[in-house]
C-alpha positions as CSV (number, residue, x, y, z in Angstrom):
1,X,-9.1,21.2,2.7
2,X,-10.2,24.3,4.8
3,X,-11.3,25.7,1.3
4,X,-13.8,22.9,1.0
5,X,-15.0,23.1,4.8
6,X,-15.5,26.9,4.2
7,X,-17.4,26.5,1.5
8,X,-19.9,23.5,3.5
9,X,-20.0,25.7,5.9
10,X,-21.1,28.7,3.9
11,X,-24.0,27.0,1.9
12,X,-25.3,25.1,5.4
13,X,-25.9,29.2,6.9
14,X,-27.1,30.2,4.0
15,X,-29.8,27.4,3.5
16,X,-30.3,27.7,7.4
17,X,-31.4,31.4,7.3
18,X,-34.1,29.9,4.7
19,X,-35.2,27.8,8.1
20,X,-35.2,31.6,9.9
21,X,-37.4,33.2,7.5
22,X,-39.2,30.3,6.4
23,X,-40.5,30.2,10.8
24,X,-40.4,33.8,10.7
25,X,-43.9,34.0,7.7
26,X,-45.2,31.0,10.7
27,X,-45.1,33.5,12.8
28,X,-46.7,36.0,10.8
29,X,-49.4,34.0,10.2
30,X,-50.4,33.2,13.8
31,X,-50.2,37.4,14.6
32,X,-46.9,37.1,16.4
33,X,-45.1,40.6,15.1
34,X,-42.5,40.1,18.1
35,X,-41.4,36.8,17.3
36,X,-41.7,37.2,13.7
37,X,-39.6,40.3,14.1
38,X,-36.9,38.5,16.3
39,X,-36.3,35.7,13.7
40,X,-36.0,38.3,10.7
41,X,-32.5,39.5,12.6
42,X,-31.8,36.1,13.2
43,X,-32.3,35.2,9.8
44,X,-30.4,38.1,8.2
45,X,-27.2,38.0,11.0
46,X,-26.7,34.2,9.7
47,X,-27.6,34.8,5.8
48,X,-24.7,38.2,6.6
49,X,-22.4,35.4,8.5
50,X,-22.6,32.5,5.3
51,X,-21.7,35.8,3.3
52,X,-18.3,36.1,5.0
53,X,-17.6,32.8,4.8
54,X,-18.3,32.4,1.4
55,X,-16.3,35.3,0.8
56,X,-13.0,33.5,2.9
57,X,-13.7,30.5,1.1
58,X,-13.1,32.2,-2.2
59,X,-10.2,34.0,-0.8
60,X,-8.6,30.7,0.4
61,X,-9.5,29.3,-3.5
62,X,-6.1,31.3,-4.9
């Protein structure tokens, strides 16, 4: 059962850092560097976060 939950929550990161990056190219194309900028980090911190998870999931699969 937490296998299955780790592994929700792993995609649900992963496909939310899409939502990061997807705002951060808005950004870009209204001249906002800074806020672009901002939600890169963001982005990457929760793509580097579904990682782990993804990796604990696998590790709970044995």
């Amino acid at each position: 059962m937490r296998r299955y939950f780790f592994e929700i929550l792993a995609v649900t990161l992963i496909g939310g850092s899409l939502l990061f990056f997807y705002e951060c190219v808005v950004f870009l194309t209204r001249r906002d560097y800074v806020a672009a900028i901002i939600l890169m980090f963001i982005g990457f911190a929760v793509i580097r976060v579904g990682a782990e998870l993804a990796r604990v999931a696998l590790v709970q699969k044995e």
